[in-house]
Biopython code that builds the backbone (N, CA, C, O; Angstrom):
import numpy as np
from Bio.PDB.StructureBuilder import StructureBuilder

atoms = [
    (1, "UNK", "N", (-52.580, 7.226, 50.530)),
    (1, "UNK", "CA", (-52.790, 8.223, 49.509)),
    (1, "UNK", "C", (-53.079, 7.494, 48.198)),
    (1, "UNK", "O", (-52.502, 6.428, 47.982)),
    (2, "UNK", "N", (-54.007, 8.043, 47.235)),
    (2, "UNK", "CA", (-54.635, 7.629, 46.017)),
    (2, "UNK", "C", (-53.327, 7.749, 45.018)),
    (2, "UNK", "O", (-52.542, 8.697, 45.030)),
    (3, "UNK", "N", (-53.272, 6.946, 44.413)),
    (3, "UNK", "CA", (-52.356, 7.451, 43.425)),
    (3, "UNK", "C", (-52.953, 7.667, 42.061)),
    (3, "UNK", "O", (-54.090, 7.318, 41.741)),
    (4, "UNK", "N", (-51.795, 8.475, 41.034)),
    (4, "UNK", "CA", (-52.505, 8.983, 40.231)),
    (4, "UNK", "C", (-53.259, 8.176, 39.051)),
    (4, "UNK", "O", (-52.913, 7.041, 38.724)),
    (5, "UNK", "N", (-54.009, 8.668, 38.626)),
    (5, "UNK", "CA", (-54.592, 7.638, 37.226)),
    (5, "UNK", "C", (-54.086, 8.209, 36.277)),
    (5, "UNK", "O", (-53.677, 9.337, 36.553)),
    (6, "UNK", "N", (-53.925, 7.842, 35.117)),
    (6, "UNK", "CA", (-53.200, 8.284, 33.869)),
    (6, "UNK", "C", (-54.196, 7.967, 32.779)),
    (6, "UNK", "O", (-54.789, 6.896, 32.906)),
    (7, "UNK", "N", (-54.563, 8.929, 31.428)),
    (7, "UNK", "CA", (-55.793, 8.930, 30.481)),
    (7, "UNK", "C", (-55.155, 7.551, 30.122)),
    (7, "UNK", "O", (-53.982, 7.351, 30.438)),
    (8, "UNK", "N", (-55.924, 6.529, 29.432)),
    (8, "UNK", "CA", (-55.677, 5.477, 29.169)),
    (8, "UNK", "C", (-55.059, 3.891, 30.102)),
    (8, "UNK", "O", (-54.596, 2.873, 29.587)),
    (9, "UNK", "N", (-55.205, 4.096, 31.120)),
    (9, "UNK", "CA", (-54.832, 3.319, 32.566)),
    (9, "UNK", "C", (-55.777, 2.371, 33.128)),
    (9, "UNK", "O", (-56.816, 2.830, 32.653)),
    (10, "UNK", "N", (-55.993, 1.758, 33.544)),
    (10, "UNK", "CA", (-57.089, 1.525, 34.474)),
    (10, "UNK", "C", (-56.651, 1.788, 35.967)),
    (10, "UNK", "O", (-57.412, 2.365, 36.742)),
    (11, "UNK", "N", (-55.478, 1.375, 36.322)),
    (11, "UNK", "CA", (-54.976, 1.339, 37.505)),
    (11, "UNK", "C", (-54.005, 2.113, 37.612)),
    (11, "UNK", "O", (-53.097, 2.127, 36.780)),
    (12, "UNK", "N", (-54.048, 3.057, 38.893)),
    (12, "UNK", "CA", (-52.880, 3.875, 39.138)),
    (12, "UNK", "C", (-51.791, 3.656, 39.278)),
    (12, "UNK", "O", (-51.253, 2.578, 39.532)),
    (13, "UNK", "N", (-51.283, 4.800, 39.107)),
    (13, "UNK", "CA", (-49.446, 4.542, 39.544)),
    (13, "UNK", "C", (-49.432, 5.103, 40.605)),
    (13, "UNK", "O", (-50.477, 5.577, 41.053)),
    (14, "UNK", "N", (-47.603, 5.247, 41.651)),
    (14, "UNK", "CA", (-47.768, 5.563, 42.605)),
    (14, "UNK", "C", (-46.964, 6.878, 42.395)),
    (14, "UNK", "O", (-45.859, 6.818, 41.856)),
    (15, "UNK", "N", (-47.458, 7.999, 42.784)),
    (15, "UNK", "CA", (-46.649, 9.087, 42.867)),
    (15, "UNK", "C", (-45.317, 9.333, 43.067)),
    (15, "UNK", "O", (-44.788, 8.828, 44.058)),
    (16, "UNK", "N", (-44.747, 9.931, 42.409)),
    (16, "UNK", "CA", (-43.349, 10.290, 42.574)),
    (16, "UNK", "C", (-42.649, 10.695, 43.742)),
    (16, "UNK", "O", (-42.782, 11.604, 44.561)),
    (17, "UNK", "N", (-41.933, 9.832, 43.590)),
    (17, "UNK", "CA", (-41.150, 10.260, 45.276)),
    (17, "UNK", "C", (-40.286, 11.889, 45.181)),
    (17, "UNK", "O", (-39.705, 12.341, 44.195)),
    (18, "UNK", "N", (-40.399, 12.351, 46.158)),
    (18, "UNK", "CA", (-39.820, 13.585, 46.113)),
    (18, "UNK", "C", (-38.269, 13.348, 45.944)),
    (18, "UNK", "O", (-37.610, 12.374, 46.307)),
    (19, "UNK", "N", (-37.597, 15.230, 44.884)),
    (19, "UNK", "CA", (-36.592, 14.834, 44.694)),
    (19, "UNK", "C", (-35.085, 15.817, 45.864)),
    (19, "UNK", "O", (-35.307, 16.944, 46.308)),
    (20, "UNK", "N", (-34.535, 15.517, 45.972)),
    (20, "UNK", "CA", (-33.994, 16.187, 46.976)),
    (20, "UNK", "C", (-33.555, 17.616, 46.686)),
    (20, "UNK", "O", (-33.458, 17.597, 45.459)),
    (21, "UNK", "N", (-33.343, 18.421, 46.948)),
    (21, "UNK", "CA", (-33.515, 19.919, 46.602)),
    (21, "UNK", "C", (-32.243, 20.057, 45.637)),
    (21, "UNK", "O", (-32.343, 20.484, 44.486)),
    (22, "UNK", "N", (-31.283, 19.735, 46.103)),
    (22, "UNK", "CA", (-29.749, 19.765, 46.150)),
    (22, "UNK", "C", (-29.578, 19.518, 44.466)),
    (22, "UNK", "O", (-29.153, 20.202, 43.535)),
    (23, "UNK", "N", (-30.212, 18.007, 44.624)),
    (23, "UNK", "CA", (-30.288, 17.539, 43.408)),
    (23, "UNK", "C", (-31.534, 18.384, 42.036)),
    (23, "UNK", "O", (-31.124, 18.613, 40.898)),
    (24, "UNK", "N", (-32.660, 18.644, 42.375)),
    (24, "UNK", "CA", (-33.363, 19.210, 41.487)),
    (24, "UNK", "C", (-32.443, 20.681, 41.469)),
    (24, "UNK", "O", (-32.134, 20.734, 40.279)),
    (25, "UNK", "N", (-31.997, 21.574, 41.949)),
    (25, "UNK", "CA", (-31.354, 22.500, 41.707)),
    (25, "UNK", "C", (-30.077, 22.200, 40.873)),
    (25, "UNK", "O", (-29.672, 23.084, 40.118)),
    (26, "UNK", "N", (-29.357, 20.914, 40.962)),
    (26, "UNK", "CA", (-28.284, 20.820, 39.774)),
    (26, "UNK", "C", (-28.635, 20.401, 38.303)),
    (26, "UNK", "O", (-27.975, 20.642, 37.292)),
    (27, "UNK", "N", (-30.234, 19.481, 38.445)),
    (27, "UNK", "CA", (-31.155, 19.128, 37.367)),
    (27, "UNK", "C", (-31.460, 20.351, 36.895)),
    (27, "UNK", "O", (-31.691, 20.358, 35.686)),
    (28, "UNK", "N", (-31.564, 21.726, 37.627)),
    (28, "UNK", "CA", (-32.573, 22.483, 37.185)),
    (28, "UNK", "C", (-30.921, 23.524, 36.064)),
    (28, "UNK", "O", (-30.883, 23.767, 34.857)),
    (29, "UNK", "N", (-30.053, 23.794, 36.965)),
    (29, "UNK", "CA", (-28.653, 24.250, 35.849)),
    (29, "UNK", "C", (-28.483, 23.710, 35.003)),
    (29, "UNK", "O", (-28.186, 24.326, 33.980)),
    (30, "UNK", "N", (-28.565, 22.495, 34.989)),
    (30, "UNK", "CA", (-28.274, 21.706, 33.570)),
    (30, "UNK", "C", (-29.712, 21.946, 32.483)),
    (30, "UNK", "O", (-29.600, 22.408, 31.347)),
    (31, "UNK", "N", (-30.825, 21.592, 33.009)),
    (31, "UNK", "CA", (-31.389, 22.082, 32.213)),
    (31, "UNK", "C", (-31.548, 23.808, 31.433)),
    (31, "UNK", "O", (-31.931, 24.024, 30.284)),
    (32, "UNK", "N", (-31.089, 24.938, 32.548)),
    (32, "UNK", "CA", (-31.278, 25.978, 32.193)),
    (32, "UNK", "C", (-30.049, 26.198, 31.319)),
    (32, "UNK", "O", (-30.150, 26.918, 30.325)),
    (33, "UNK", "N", (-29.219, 25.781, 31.546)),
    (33, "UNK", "CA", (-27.794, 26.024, 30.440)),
    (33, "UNK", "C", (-28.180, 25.511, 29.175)),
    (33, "UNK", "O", (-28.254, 26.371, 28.297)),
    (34, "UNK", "N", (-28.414, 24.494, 28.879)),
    (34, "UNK", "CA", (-29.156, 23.738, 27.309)),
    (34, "UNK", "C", (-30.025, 24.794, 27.110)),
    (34, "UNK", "O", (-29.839, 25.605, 26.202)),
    (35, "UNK", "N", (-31.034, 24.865, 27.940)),
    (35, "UNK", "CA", (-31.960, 25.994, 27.453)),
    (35, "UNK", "C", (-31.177, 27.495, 26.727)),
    (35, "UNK", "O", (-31.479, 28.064, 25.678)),
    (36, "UNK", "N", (-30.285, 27.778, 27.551)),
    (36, "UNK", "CA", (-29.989, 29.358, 27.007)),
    (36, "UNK", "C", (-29.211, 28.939, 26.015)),
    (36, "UNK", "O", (-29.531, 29.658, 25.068)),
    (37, "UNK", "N", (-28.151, 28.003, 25.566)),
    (37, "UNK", "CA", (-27.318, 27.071, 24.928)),
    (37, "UNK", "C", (-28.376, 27.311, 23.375)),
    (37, "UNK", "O", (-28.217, 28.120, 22.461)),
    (38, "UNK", "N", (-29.450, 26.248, 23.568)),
    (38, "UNK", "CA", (-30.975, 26.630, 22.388)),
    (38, "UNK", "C", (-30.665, 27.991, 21.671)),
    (38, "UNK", "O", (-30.183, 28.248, 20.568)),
    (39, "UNK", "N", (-31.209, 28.922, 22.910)),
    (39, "UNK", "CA", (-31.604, 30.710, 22.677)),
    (39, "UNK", "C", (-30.539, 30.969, 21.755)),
    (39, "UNK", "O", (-30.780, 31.253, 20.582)),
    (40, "UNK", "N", (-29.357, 30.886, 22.219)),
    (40, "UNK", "CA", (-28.107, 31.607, 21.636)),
    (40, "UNK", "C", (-28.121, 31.205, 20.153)),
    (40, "UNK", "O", (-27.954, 32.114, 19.340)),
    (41, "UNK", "N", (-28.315, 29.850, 19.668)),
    (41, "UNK", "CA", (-28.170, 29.213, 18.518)),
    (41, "UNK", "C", (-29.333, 29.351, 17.682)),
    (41, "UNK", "O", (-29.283, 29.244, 16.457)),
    (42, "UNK", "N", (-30.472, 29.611, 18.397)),
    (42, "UNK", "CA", (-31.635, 30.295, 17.348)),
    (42, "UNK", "C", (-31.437, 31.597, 17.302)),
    (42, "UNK", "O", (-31.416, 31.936, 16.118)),
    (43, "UNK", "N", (-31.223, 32.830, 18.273)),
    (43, "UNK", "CA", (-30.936, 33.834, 17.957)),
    (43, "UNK", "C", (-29.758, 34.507, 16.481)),
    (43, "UNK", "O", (-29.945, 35.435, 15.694)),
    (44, "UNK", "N", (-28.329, 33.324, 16.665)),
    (44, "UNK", "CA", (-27.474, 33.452, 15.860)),
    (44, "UNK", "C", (-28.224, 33.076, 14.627)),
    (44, "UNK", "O", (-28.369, 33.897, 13.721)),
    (45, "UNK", "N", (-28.582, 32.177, 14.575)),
    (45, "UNK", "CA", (-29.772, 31.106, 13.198)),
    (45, "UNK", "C", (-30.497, 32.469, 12.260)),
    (45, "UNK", "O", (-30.365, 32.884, 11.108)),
    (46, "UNK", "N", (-31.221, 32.824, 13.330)),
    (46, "UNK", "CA", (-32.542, 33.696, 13.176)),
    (46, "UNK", "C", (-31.792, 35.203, 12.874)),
    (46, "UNK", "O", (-32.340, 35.867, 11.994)),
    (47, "UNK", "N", (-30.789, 35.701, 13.414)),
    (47, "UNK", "CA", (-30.863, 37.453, 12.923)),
    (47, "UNK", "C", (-29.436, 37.367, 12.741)),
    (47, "UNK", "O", (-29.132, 38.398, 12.143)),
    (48, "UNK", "N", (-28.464, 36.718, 12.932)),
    (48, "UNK", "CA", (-27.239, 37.192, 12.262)),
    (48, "UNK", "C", (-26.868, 36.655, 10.534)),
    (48, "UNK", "O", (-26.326, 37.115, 9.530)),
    (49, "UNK", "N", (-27.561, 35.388, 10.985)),
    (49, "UNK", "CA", (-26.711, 35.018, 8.938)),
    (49, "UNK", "C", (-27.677, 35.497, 7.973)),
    (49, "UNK", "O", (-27.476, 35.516, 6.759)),
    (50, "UNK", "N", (-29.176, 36.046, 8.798)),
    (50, "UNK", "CA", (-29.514, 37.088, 7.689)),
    (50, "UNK", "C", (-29.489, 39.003, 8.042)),
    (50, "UNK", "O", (-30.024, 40.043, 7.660)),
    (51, "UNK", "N", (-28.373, 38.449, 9.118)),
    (51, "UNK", "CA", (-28.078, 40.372, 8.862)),
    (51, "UNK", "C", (-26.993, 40.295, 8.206)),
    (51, "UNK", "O", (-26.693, 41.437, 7.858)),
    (52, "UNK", "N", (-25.944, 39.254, 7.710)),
    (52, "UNK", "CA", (-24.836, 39.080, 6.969)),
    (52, "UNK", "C", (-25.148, 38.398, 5.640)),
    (52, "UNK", "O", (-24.318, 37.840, 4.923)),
    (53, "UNK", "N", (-26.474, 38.519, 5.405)),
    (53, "UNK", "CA", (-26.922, 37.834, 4.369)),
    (53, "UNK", "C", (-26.431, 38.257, 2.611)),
    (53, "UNK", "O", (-26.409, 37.543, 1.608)),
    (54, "UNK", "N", (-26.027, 39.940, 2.836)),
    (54, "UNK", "CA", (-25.837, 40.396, 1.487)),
    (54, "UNK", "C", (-24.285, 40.428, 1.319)),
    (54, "UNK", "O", (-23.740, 40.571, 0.224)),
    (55, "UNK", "N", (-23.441, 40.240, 2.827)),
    (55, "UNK", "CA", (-21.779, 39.715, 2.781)),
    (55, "UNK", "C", (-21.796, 38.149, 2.319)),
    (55, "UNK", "O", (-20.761, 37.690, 1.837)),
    (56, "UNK", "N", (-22.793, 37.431, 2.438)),
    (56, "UNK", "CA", (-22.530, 36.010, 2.047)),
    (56, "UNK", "C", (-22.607, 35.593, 0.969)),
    (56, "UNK", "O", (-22.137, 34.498, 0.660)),
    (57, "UNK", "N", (-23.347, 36.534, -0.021)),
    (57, "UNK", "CA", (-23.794, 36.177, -1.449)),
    (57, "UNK", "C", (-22.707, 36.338, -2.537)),
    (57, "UNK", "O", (-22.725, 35.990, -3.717)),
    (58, "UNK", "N", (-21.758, 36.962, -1.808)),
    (58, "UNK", "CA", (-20.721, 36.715, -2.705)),
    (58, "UNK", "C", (-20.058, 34.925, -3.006)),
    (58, "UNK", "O", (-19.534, 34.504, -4.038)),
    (59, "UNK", "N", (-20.320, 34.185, -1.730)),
    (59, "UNK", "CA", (-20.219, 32.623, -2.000)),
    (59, "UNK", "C", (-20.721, 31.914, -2.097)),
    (59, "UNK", "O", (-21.243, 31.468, -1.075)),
    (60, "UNK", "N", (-20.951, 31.292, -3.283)),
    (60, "UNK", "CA", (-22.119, 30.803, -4.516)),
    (60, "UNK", "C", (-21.634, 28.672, -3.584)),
    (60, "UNK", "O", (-20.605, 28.053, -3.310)),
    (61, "UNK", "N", (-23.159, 28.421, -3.482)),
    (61, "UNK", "CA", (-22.857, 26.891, -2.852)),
    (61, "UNK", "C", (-23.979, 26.259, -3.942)),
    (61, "UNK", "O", (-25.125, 26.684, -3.798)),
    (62, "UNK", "N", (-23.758, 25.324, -4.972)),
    (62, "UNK", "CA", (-24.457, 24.674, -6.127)),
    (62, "UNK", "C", (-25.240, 25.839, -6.938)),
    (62, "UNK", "O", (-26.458, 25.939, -7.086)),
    (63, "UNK", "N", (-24.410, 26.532, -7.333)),
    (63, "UNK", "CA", (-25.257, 27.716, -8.116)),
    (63, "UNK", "C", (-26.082, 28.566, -6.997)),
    (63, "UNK", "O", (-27.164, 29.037, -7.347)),
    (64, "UNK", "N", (-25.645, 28.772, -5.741)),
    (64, "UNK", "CA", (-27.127, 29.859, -5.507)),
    (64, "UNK", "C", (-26.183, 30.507, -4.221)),
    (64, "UNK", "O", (-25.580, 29.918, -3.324)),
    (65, "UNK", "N", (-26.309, 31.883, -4.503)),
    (65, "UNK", "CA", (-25.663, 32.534, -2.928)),
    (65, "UNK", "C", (-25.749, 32.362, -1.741)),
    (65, "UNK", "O", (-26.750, 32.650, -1.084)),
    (66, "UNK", "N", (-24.673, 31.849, -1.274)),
    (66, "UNK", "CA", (-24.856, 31.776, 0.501)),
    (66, "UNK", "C", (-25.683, 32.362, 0.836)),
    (66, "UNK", "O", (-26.815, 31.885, 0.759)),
    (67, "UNK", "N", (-25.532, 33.276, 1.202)),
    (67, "UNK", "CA", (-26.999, 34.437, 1.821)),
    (67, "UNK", "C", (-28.135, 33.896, 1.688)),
    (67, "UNK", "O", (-28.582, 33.469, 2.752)),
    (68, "UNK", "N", (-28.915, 33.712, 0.610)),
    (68, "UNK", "CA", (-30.135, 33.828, -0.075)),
    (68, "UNK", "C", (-30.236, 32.421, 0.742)),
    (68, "UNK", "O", (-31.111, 32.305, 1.601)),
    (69, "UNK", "N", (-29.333, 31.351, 0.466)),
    (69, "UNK", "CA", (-29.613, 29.803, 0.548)),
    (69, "UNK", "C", (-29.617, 29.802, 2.206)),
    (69, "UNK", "O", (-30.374, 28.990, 2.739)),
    (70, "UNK", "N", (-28.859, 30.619, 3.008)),
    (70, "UNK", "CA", (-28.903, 30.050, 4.674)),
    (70, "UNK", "C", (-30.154, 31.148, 5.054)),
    (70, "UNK", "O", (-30.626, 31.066, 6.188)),
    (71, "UNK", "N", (-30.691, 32.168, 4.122)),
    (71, "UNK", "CA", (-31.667, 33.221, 4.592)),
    (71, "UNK", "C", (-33.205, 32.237, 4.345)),
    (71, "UNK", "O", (-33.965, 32.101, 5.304)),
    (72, "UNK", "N", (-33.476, 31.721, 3.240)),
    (72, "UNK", "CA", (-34.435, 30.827, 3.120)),
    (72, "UNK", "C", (-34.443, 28.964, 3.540)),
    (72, "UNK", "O", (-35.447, 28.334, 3.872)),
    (73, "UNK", "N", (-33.391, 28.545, 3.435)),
    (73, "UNK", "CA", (-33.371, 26.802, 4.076)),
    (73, "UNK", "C", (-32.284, 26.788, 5.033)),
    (73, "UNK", "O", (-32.287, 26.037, 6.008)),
    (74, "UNK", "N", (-31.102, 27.829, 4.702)),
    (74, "UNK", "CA", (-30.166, 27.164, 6.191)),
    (74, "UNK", "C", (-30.781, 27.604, 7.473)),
    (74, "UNK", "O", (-30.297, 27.107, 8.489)),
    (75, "UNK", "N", (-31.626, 28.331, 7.589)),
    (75, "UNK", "CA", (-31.382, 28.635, 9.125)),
    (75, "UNK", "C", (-32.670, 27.714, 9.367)),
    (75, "UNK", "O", (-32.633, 27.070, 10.415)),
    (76, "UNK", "N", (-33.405, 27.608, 8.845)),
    (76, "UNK", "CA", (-34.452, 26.355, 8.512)),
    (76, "UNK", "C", (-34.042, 25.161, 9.221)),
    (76, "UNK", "O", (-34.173, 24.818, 10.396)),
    (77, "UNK", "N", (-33.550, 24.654, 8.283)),
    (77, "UNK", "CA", (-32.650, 22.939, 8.929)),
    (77, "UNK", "C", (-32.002, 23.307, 10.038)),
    (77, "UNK", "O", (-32.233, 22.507, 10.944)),
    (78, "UNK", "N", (-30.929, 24.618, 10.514)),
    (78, "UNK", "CA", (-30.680, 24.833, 11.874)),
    (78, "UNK", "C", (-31.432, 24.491, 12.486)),
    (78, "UNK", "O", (-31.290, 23.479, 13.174)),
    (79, "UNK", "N", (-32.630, 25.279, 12.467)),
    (79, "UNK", "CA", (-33.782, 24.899, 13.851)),
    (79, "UNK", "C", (-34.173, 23.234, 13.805)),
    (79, "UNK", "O", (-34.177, 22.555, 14.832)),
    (80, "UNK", "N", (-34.425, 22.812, 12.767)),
    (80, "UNK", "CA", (-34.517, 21.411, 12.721)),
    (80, "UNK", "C", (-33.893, 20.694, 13.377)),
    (80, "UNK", "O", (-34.370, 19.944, 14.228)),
    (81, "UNK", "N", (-32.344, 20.834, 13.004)),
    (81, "UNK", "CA", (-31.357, 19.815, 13.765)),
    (81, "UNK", "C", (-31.124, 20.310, 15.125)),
    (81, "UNK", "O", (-30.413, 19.639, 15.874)),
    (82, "UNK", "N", (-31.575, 21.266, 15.473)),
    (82, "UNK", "CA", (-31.392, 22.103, 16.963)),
    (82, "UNK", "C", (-32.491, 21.195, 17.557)),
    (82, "UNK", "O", (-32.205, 20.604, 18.598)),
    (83, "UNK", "N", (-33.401, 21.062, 17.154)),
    (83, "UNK", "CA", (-35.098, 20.551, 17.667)),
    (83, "UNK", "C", (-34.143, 18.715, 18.126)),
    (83, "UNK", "O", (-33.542, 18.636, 19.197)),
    (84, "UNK", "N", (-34.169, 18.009, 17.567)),
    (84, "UNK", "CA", (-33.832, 16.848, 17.506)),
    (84, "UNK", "C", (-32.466, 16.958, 18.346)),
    (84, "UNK", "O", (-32.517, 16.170, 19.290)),
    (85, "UNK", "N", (-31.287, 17.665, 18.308)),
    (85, "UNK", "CA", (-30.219, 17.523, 19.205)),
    (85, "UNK", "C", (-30.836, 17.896, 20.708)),
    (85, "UNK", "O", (-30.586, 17.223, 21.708)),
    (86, "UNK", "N", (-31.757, 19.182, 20.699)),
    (86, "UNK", "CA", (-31.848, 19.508, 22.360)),
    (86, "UNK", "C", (-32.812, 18.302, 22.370)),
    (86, "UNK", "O", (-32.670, 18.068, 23.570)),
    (87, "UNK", "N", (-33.526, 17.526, 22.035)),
    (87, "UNK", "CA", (-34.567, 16.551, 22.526)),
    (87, "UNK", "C", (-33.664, 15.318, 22.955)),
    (87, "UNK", "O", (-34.069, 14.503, 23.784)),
    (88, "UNK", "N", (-32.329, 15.216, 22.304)),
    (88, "UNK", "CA", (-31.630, 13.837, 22.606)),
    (88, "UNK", "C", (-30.734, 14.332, 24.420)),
    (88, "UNK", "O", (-30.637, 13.607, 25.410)),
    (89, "UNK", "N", (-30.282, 15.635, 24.259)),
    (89, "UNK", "CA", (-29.857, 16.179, 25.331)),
    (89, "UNK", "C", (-30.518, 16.323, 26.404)),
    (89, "UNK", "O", (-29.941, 16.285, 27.490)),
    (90, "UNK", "N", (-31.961, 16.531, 26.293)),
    (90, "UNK", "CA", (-32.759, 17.015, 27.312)),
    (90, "UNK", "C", (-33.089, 15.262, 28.337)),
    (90, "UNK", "O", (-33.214, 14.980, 29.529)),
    (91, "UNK", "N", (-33.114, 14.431, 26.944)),
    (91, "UNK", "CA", (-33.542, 12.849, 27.558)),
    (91, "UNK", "C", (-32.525, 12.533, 28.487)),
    (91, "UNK", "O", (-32.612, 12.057, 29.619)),
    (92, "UNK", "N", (-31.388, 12.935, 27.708)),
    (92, "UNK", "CA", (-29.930, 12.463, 28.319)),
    (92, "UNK", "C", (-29.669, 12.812, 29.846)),
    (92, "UNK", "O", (-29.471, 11.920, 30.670)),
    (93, "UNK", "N", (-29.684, 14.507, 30.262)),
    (93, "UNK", "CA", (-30.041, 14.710, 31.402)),
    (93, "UNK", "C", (-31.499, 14.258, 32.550)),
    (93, "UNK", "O", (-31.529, 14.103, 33.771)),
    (94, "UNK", "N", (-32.370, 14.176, 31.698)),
    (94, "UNK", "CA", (-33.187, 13.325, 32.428)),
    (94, "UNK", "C", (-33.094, 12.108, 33.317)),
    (94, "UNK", "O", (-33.467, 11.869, 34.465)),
    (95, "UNK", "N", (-32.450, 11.407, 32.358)),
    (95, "UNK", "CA", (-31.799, 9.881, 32.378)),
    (95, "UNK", "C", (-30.855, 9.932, 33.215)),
    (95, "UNK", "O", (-30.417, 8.799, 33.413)),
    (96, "UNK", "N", (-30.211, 10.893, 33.939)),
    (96, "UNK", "CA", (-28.687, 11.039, 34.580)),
    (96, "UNK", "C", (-29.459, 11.409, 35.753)),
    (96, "UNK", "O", (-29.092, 10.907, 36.815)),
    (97, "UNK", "N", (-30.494, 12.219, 35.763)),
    (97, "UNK", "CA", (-30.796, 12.752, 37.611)),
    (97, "UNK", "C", (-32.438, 11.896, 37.785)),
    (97, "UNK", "O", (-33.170, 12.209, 38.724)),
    (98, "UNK", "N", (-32.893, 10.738, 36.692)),
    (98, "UNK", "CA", (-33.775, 9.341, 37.266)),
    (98, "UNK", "C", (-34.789, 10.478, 36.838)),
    (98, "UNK", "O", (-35.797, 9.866, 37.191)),
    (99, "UNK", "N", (-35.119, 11.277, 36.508)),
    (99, "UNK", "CA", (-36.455, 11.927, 36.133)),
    (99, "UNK", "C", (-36.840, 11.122, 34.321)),
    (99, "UNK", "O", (-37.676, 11.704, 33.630)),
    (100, "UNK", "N", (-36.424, 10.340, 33.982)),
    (100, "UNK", "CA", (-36.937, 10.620, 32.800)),
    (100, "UNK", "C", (-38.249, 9.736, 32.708)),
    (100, "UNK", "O", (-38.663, 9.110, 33.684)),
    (101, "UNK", "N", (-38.938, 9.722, 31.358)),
    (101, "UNK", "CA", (-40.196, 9.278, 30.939)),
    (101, "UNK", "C", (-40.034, 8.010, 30.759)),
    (101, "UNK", "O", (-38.899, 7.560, 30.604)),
    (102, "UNK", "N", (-41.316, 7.077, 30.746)),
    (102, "UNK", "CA", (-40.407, 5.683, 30.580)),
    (102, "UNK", "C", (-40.745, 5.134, 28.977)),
    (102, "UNK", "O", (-40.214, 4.109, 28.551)),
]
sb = StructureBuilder()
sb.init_structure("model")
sb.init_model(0)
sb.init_chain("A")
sb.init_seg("    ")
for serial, (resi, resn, name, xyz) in enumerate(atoms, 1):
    if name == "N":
        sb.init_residue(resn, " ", resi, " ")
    sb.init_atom(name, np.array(xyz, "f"), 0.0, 1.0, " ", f" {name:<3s}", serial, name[0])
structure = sb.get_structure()
């Protein structure tokens, strides 16, 4: 069997050996838990601290109301540091069931 070529390669690699079911099905929970793990923490990010946005403005953080400040940059940097933590997590499980990138 040919193996695959890759854009920038000259010479192929050899295809991936198959992974055993058992195992891609415990790869595949771990990944789907992080995944919904994500959802939950952008959902909370995204519609609760600005549906509590006009209870928060009563607590002022460097001159400017909670609310206003997690409604325009906190939930902002949430997704940010969410982006960069699930990418270190996602490698991590990779790295544990031999799938990862090299």
């Amino acid at each position: 069997m040919a193996g695959i070529v890759e854009p920038g390669r000259a010479e192929p690699r050899e295809p991936v050996a198959a992974i055993d079911p058992a195992v891609a099905r415990a790869y595949w929970k771990r990944t789907s838990n992080l995944m919904w793990l994500m959802l939950a923490i952008w959902f909370f990010a995204s519609f609760f601290v600005h549906l509590f946005a006009p209870t928060l403005n009563t607590i002022h953080v460097l001159g400017f109301p909670l609310g206003f400040y997690m409604a325009a940059q906190g939930s902002l940097i949430i997704f940010v540091a969410q982006l960069f933590w699930f990418a270190r997590k996602q490698n991590a499980i990779d790295q544990e069931f031999g799938v990862a990138e090299e």
